[in-house]
N, C-alpha and C positions, 0 to 999 in steps of 0.2 A: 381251046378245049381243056386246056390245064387244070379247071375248075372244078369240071366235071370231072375228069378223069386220075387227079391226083390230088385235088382240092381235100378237104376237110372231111373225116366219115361219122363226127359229132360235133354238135352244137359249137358254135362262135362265140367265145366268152367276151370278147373283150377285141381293141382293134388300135394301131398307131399309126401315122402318118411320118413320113420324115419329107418333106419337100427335095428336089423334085419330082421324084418320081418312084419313091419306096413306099409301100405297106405291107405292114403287121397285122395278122392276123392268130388266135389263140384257143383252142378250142378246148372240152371238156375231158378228151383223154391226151391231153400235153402237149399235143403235137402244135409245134409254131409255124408259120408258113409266111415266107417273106415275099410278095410279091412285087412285080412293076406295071405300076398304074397305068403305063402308058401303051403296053404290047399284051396286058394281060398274062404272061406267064409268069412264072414260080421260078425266082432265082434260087430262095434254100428252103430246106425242110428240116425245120430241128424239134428232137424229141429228146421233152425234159425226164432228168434221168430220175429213179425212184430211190430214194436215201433208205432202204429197209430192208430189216434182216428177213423179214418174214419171208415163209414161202411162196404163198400166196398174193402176190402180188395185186390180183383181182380186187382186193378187197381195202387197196391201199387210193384213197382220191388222186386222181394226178393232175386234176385240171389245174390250168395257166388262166386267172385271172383279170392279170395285169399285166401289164408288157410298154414299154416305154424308149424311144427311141433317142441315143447318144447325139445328138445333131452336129456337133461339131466334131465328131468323131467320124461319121456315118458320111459326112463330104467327100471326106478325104481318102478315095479310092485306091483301094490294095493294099491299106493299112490293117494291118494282125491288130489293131485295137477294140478292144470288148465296144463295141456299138449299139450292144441292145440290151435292155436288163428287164427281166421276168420276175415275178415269184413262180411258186411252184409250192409241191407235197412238202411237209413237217418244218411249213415254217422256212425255208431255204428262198434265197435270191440268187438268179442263175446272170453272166453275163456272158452274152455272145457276141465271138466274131463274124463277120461275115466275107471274110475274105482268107479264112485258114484252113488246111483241110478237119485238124479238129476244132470244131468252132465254140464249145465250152471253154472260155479261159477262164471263168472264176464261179465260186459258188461258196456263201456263207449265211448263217441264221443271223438276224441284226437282233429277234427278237431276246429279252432275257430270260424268257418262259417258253421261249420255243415254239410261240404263236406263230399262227398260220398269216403270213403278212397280206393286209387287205386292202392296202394303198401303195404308190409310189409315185415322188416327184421327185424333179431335180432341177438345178437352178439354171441360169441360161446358156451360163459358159459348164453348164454341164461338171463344175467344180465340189457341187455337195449332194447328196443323194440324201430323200428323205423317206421314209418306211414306215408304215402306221402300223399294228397288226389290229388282230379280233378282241384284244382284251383293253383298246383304246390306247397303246401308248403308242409313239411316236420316238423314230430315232431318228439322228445324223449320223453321215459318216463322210471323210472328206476322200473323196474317188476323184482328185484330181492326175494323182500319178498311179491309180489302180488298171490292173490290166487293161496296161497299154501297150504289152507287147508277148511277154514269155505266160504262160500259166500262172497264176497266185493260188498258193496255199494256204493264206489265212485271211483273216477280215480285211479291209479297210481301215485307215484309222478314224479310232471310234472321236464322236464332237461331245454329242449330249443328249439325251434322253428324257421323255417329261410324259405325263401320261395326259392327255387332252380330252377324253371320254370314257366314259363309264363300262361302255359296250364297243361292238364293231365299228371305223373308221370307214366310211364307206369312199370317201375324196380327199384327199391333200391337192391343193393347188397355188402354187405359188407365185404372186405375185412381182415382179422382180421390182417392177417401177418406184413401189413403196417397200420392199422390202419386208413385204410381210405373209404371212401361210394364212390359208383359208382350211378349216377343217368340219367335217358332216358326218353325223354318225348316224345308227338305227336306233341311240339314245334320244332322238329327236330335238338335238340340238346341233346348230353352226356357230362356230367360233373364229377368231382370228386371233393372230398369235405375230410375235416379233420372228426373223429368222432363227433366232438364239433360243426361243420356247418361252418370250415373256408373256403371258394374258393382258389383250388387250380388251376383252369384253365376248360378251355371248349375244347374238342376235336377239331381240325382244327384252334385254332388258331396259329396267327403269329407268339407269343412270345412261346418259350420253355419252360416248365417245370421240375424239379427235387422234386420228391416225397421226398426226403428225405433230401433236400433244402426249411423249410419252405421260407426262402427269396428271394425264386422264383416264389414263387404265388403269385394269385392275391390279397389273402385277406390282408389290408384291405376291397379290393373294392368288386363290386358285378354284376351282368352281365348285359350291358346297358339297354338292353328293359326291365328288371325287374325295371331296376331303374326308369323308365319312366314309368311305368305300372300304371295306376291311384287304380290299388286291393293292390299295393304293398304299398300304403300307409299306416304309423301306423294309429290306432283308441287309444282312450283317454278315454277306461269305467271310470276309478276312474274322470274324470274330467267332464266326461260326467253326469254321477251322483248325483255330488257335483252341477252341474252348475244346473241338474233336480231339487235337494232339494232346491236349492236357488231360483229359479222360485217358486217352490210349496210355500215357508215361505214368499216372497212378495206377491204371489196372494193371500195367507191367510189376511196374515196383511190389504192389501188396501180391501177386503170382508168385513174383522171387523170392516175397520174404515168408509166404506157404510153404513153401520148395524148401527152403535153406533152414529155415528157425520155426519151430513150434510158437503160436504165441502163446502170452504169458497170459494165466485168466485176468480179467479186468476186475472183476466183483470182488466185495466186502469177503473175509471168510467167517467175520464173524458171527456169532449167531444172530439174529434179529431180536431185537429189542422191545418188549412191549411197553408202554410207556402209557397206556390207560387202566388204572385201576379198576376195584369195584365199587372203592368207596368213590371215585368219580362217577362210574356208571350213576349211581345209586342221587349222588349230588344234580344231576344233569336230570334226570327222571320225576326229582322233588318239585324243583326248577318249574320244567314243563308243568305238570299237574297242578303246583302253585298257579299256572300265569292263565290255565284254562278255568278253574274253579274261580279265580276270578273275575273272569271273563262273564262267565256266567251268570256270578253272583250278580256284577253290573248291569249285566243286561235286566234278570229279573226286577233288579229295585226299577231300571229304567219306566218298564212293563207296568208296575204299581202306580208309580207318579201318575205315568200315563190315564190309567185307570181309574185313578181318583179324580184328576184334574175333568177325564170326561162325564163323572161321574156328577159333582159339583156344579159342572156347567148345564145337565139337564135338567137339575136341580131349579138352579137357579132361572 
């Protein structure tokens, strides 16, 4: 009766399996619920936490989309190691244990826009984890010695990042056999990709591909509308930074030297110069009136020619 009576009180977003006898289940207002397949009750109940200042928390989404089970972690009974990894609200990845009395040991954003993450896989020996968000990119990160035992306070170490869609990432799926990611977006495009983030091609194009011809893919290259994409462009923090502190140290400087020294006027003090006469006025005036009176004059004689030549030929 666990179902009913402690079970889920919104919507099932999302669902995991971990052999033999573990499921995940994820619902609309965060709450995760791990059960056993085989007796039907609820081993744990976890509720993802809400990253926000606000008061209001009502108005902040909390659901748990995605949720994915540690397998080789997750065997190995009364181990404090993170076994389960979620998204959650503002972009965050939760991992949990399931065998601590606090079972959040870690939580970090992978995105670098702080996108809401709309995929998650990870490879078989559970050694890389891969994170898509809403604005198409895709990270790694290498989560092989990540909470596996005490709390972690910061990321993972970061692999690499590449941006595979335009829009929302709706599946990462990983291949292990070939070594290669499968990705689907609401751009209405599937792709497949190296583990590293090379392009091997997009489903329905022209050209063929052999998975196991890298010199049949696309990569170097990358997929037109991404390339044209004005989000797909890099950003430059360390240059961004530098150019910030160098702003900061001249508007210091020129403050000081308000403060300490008057400056010196810049400008000429001399008088200004007039340098057009009136016999040039007068020159410039001729000039013109010359170039129109002749103008005219030509046109008139033109006008006559005209006039005679049609005159001569009715004539004639």
């Amino acid at each position: 009766m666990d179902d009913i009576n402690q079970g889920h009180k919104e919507d099932i977003l999302c669902i995991a399996q971990c052999p033999p006898a573990l499921l995940a289940t994820c619902s609309y207002d965060g709450e995760i619920i791990v059960w056993n397949m085989i007796s039907g009750h609820i081993c744990h109940n976890f509720y993802t936490p809400l990253a926000t200042t606000s008061v209001d928390t009502k108005m902040v989404d909390a659901s748990v989309t995605q949720v994915i089970f540690l397998k080789t972690r997750a065997v190995k009974l009364e181990s404090a190691a993170a076994s389960l990894v979620s998204n959650g609200p503002q972009g965050y990845l939760h991992f949990w244990s399931l065998f601590t009395e606090d079972p959040l040991i870690a939580n970090f954003t992978p995105s670098r826009g702080k996108s809401p993450i709309s995929s998650i896989a990870v490879t078989v020996d559970d050694s890389y984890l891969y994170a898509a968000d809403e604005d198409g990119y895709v990270y790694i990160h290498d989560i092989k010695d990540y909470a596996l035992q005490d709390p972690e306070h910061s990321a993972p170490k970061y692999v690499n990042y590449w941006r595979a869609h335009v829009n929302l990432v709706l599946s990462l799926e990983i291949i292990d056999e070939d070594n290669i990611l499968l990705s689907c977006s609401v751009d209405q495009t599937v792709r497949l990709w190296s583990l590293n983030g090379e392009y091997i091609g997009t489903f329905g194009q022209a050209e063929p591909w052999e998975i196991l011809t890298p010199s049949s893919w696309k990569h170097p290259m990358v997929p037109y509308e991404i390339l044209i994409d004005p989000q797909s462009m890099p950003t430059h923090p360390v240059l961004e930074d530098k150019s910030s502190e160098d702003s900061q140290c001249i508007l210091q400087e020129n403050m000081t030297q308000d403060v300490s020294t008057p400056k010196e006027a810049s400008y000429n003090s001399q008088p200004f110069q007039v340098t057009v006469t009136d016999e040039d006025i007068k020159e410039e005036i001729n000039k013109r009136f010359y170039k129109q009176a002749s103008s005219r004059s030509n046109t008139l004689n033109l006008w006559n020619e005209d006039t005679v030549l049609l005159e001569a030929t009715r004539n004639y």
